[in-house]
MARMARRO-270232 format. One line per field, with one value per residue (C-alpha): residue number from 1; x, y, z. Coordinates in steps of 0.001 Angstrom, whole numbers, always signed. Layout:
// MARMARRO-270232
k: (NUM:...)
X: (X:...)
Y: (Y:...)
Z: (Z:...)
// end
This chain:
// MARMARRO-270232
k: (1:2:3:4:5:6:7:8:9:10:11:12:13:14:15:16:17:18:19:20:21:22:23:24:25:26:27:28:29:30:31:32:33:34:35:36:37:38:39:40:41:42:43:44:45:46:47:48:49:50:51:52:53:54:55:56:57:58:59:60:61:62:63:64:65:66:67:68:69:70:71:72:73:74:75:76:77:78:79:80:81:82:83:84:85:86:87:88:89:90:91:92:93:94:95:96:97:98:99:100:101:102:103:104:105:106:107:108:109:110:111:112:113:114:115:116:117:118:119:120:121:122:123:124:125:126:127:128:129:130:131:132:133:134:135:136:137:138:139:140:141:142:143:144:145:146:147:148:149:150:151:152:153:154:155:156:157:158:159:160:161:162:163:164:165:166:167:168:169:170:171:172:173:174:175:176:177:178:179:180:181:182:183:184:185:186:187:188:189:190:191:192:193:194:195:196:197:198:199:200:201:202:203:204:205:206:207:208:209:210:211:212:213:214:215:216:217:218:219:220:221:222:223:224:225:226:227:228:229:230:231:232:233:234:235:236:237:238:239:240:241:242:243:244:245:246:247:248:249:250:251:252:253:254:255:256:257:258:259:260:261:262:263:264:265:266:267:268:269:270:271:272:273:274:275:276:277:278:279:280:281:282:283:284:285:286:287:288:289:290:291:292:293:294:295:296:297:298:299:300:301:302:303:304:305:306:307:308:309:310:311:312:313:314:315:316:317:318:319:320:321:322:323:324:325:326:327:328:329:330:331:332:333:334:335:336:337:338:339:340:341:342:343:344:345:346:347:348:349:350:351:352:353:354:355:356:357:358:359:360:361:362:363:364:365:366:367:368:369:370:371:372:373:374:375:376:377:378:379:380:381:382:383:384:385:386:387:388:389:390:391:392:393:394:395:396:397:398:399:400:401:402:403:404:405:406:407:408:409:410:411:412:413:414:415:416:417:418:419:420:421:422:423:424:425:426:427:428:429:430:431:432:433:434:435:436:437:438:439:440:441:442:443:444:445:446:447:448:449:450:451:452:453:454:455:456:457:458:459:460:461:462:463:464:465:466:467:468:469:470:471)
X: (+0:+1302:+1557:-717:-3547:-3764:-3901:-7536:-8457:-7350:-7716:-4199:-1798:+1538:+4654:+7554:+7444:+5424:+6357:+5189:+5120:+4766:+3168:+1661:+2981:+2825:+5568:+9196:+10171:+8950:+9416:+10615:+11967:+9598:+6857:+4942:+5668:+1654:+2753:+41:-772:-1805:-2229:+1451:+3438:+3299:+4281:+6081:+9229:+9897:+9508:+13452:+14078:+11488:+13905:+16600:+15021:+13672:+10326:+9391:+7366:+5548:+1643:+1674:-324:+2223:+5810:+8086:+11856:+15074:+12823:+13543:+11045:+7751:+5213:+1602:+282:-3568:-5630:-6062:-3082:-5410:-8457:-6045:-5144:-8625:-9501:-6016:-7279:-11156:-9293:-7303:-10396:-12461:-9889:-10809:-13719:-14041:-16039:-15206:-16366:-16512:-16923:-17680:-19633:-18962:-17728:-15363:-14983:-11228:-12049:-14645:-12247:-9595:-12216:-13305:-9738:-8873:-11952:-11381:-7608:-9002:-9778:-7672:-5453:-6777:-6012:-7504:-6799:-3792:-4242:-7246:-6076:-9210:-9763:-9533:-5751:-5917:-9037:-7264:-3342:-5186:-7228:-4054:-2874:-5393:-4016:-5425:-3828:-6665:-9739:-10995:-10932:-12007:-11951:-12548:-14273:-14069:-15232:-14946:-17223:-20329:-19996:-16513:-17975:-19892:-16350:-14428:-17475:-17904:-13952:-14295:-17428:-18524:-20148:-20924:-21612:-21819:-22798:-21553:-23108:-24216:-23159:-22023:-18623:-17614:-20777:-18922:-18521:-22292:-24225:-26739:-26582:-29334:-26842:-24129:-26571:-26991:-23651:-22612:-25561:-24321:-21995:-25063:-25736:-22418:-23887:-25936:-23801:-21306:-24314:-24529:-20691:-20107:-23837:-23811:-26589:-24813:-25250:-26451:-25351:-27321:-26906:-30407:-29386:-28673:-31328:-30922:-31261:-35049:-33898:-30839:-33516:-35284:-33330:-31938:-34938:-34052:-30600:-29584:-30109:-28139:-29086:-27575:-28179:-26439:-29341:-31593:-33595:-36012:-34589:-37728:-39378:-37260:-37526:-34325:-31546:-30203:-27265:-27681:-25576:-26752:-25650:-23627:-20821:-17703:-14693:-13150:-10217:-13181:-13042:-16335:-17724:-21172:-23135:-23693:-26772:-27178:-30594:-30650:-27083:-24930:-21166:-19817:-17402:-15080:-13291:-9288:-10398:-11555:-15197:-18750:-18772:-16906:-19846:-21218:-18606:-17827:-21390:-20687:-17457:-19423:-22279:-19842:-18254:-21613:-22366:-18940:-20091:-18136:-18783:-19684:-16744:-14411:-15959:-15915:-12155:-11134:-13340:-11431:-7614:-8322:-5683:-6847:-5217:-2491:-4485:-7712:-8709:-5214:-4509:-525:+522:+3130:+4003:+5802:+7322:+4648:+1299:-666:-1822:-3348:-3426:-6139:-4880:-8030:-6681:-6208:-9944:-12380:-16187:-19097:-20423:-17103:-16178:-19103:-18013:-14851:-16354:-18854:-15901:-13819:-17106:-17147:-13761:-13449:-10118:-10884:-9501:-10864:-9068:-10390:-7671:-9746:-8395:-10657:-12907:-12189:-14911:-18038:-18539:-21000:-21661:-18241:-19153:-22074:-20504:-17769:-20058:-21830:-19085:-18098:-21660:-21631:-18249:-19618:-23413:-21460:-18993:-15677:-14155:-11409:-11092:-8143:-8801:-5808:-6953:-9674:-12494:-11925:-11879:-15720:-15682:-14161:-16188:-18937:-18178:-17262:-15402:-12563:-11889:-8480:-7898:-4416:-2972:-907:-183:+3408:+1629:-1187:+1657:+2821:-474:-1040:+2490:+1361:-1514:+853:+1637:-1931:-4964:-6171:-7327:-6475:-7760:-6557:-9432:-9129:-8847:-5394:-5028:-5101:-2551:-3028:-811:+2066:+1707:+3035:+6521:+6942:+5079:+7053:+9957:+8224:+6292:+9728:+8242:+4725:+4225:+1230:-939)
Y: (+0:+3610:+6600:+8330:+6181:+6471:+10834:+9851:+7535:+9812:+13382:+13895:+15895:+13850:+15667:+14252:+12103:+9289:+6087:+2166:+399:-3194:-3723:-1229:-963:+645:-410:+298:-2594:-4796:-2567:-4799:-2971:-766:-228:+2404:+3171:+5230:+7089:+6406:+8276:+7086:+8184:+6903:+6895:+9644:+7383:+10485:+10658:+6929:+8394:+8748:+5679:+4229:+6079:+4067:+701:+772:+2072:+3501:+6251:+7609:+8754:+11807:+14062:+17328:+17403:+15607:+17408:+15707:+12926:+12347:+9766:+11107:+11766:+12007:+14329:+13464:+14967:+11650:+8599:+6267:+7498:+7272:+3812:+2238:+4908:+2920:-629:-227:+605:-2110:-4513:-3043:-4805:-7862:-10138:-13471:-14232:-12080:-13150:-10758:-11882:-10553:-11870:-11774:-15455:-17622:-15337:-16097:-19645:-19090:-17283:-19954:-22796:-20728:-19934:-24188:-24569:-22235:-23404:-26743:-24952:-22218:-19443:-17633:-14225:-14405:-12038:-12970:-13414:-11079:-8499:-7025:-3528:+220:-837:-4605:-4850:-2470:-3803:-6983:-6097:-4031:-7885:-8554:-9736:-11241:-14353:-15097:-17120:-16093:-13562:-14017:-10930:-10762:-7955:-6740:-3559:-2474:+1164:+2356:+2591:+817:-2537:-350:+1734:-1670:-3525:-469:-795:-4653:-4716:-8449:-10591:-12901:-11803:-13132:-12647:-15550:-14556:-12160:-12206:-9390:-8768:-5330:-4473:-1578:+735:-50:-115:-2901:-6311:-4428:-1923:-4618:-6328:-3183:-2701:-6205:-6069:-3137:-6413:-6682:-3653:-3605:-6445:-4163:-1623:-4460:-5681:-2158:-1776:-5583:-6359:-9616:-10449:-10886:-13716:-12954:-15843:-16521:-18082:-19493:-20539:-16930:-14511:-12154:-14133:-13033:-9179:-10131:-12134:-9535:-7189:-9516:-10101:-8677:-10621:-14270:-15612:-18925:-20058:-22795:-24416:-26724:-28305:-25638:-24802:-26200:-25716:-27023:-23841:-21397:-20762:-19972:-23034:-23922:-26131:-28218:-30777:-33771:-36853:-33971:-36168:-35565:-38241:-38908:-36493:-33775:-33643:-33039:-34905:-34640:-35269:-32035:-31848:-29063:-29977:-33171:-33860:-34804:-35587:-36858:-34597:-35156:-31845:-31846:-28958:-28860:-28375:-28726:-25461:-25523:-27129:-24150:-22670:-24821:-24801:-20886:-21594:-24135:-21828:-18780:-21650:-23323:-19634:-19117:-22075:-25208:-28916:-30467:-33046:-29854:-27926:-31224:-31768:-28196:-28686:-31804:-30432:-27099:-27537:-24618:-21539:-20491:-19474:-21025:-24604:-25416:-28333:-28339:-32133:-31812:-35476:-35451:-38485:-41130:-39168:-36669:-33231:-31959:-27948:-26073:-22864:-20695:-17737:-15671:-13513:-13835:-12494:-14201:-16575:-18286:-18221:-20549:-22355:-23555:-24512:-26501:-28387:-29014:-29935:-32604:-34326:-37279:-36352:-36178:-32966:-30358:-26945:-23391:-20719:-17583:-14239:-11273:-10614:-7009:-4164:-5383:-2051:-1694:-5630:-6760:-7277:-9509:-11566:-12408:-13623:-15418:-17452:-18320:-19925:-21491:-23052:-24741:-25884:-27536:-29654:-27700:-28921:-26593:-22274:-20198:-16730:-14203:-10488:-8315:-8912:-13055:-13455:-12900:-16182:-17397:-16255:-17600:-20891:-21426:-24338:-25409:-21726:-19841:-15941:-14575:-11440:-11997:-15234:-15883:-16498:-18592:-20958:-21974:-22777:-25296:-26782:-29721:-30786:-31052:-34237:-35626:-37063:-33444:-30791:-27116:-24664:-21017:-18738:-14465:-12006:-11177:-8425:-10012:-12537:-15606:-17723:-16054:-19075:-21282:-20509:-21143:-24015:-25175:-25062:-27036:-29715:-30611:-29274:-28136:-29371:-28954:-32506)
Z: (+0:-937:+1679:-505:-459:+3349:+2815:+1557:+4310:+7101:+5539:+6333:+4943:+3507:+4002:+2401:-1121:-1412:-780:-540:+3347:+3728:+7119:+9926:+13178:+16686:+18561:+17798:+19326:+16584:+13146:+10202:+7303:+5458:+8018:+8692:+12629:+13570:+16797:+19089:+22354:+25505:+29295:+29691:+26721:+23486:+20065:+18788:+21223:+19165:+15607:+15215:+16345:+14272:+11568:+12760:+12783:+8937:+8673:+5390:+6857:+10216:+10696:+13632:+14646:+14267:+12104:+14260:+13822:+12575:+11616:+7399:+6516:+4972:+7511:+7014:+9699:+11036:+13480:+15894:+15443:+16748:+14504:+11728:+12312:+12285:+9033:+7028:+8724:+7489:+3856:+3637:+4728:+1841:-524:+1303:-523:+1332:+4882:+8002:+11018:+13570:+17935:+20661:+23885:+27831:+27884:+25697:+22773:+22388:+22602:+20247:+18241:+18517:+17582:+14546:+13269:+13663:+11341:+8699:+8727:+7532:+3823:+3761:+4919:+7880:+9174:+13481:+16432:+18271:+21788:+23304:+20739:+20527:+21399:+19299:+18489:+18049:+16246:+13152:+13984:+13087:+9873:+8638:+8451:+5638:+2150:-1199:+127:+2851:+2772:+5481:+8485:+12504:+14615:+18282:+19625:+22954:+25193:+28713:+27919:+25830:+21774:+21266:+19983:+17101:+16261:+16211:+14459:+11596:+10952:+10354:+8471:+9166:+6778:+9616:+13508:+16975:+20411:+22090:+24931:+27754:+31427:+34129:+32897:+32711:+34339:+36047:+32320:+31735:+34973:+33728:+32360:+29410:+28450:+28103:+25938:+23565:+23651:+22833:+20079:+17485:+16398:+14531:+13377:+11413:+9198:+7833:+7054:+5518:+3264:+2134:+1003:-456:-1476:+663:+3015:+6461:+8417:+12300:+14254:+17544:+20806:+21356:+25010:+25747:+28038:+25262:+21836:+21595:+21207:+19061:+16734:+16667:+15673:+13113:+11704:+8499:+7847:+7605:+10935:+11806:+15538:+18061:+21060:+23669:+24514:+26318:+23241:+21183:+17742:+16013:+17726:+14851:+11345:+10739:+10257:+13513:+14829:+18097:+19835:+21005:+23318:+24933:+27398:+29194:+29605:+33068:+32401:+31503:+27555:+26124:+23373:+21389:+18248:+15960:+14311:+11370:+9061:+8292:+8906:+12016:+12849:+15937:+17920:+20177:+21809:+23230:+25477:+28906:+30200:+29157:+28331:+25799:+23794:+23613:+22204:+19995:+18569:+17819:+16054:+13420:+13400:+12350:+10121:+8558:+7343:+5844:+3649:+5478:+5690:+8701:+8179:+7847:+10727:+13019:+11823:+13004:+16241:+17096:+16279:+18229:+21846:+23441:+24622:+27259:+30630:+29261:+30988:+30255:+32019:+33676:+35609:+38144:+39397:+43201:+45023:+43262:+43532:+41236:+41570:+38343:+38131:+35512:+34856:+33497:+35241:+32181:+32803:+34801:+35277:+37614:+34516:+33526:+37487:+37590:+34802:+35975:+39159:+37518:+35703:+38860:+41177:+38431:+39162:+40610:+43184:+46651:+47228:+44322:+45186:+43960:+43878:+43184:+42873:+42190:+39338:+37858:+36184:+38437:+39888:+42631:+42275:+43194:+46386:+45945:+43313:+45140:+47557:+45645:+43292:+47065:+47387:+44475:+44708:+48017:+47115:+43656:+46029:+45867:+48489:+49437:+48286:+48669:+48068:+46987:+48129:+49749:+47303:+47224:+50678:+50589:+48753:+51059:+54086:+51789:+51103:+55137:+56048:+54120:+53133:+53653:+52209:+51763:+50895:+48127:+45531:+47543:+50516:+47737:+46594:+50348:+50689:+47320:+47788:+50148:+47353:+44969:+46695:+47030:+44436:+44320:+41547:+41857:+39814:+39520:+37975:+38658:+36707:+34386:+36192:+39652:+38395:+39896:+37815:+39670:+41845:+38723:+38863:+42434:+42098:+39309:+41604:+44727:+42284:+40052:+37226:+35605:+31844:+29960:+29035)
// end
């Protein structure tokens, strides 16, 4: 792409000669040759005290928002860097023709995400998020990634405030959308679990501005289990609706095509396995991912899939070679003097509704000792308090049989869930605590938010327990 064409994407002004860039980035740290470095601002860091050493490293050009001196590389000057960067990303996806699948929901959506991507890999190149890069500068890093060589495109979509799922869904322009589902995370930017609902819904809304640019119908993919899917059918009324259901909905009920599973079971390590029905086909799966939930989500991945045009024998192939992610139900075995401890590690996020999740998984194991290590659950807002509380209750009525809670807001879980309960300040004091499991039958899983870092215990844990390796 040319310097130029981004003057008429940004309204910019180019000063300096014109030149071609091969890739966009934000970070100096990681320019290749020929990028163009966009000098981003944020509450800690200003992009343009990097420009000259973006000079240095090989970029072919910088976006700012004011002439940056001694730097010799053309410069296109904008009034916003991070405005400009979505206005190049939603460019470059215009020259983009085949399905993109756009995700967003409280729960799962990188594991959606991740499902989707091992489908679509099954029949052809795929551009996905990496990671949770999903917000106002992932969501157009990652679309600046599109090329004539893809098939096919998953974004994930994520918000923590009102009207940045419709920016990042507007710069995407889906031809296929879901709400995987909606829950009380975040509740504290929104104040309701309705406005997180509307929020979450403009996914939607995008479709229609997507059929209006590429003259495709979009496809409105629908969580039938979900409090909400009546309003998102609704207001999908006029698009291609594609619904599923784990098992909770009548799918006979809907005239639109809908995907269901079936004979829904989980293994005695806790792999799921079930029998996908889509019209008047069905195709046994079998998932290498931890949880019954994960059903779920792997019924939006083939839904997303099934409207991109897929098989079920591809989509059940992708389903069934999909490993999981770092930090999600990721299951790490630490073997000490003859006997097993088996750590989960889902301690990458955390709101109330996948909280429950994992509890519901490790309630389900068969080990005599089945360990919660909760830290806090971040953005609740004036219901932190009583979710704590209650994850605490629920962890207890399910059959946990032991919680340690890391920090102020977890040790109402623990004053919750009563006897076999133990709160600690801080995850050294967390790991001194596990160590002695690690050398009984026992499960431990560690579920918190990132940001209250709970898998700090692992590498002191590693140390104790010779060793943590993943299954």
């Amino acid at each position: 792409m040319r310097l130029s064409q981004c003057v008429t994407l940004t309204d910019g002004e180019l000063v300096g000669e014109d030149c071609e860039f091969s890739a966009i980035t934000t970070d100096t740290r990681n320019i290749k040759n020929a990028d163009l470095f966009v000098a981003l601002r944020g509450e800690n860091f200003d992009g343009h005290s990097f420009v000259l050493q973006a000079q240095q490293s090989g970029a072919a050009a910088v976006v700012v928002e004011h002439r940056v001196e001694g730097c010799t590389l053309a410069q296109l000057i904008v009034k916003d860097t991070t405005l400009a960067l979505g206005s190049i990303a939603n460019g470059i996806r215009q020259k983009y023709k085949g399905p993109l699948v756009a995700i967003t929901g409280s729960c799962g959506k990188t594991s959606v995400k991740g499902l989707t991507k091992s489908i679509f890999e099954q029949a052809g190149k795929t551009l996905a998020t990496q990671g949770n890069f999903n917000n106002h500068i992932g969501v157009p890093l990652t679309l600046n990634g599109l090329t004539a060589e893809h098939d096919f495109a998953v974004i994930e979509m994520g918000t923590s405030g009102k009207n940045e799922i419709a920016y990042l869904a507007n710069l995407a322009e889906p031809s296929i959308a879901l709400v995987n589902n909606i829950r009380a995370a975040h509740i504290g930017g929104f104040g309701s679990i309705d406005a997180i609902a509307q929020e979450k819904g403009t996914i939607y809304t995008a479709l229609e501005h997507s059929h209006i640019k590429h003259r495709v119908t979009g496809t409105a993919v629908i969580n039938l289990d979900d409090a909400f899917s009546s309003q998102y059918i609704k207001q999908t009324e006029h698009l291609k609706q594609l619904g599923f259901s784990a098992g909770k909905s009548d799918v006979s009920n809907f005239s639109f095509p809908c995907l269901s599973a079936k004979n829904i079971s989980i293994n005695a390590e806790g792999f799921p396995a079930f029998v996908m029905h889509y019209q008047s086909e069905k195709v046994p799966v079998a998932l290498n991912v931890l949880g019954l939930h994960f059903v779920n989500n792997a019924l939006a991945a083939s839904a997303c899939a099934i409207a991109a045009g897929l098989s079920l024998g591809v989509i059940a192939s992708g389903l069934q070679q999909y490993q999981g992610d770092n930090g999600r139900m990721q299951r790490l075995d630490s073997v000490v003097r003859g006997q097993k401890a088996v750590i989960i590690h889902d301690a990458y996020n955390a709101n109330p509704g996948s909280v429950r999740a994992a509890i519901d998984f490790l309630a389900a194991q068969s080990t005599p000792i089945r360990l919660l290590v909760l830290g806090y659950m971040g953005e609740l807002g004036e219901g932190e308090t009583i979710e704590h509380t209650s994850v605490g209750l629920y962890a207890q009525e399910m059959g946990v049989t032991h919680l340690l809670a890391i920090g102020n807001l977890p040790r109402l879980a623990a004053e919750a869930f009563g006897n076999g309960a133990i709160a600690v300040a801080n995850t050294m004091e967390a790991a001194e605590i596990i160590a002695p499991y690690l050398h009984q039958d026992a499960t431990i899983l560690l579920k918190g938010s990132h940001t209250a870092a709970v898998d700090d215990v692992l590498p002191i844990l590693s140390k104790t327990g010779k060793g943590l390796s993943p299954c």
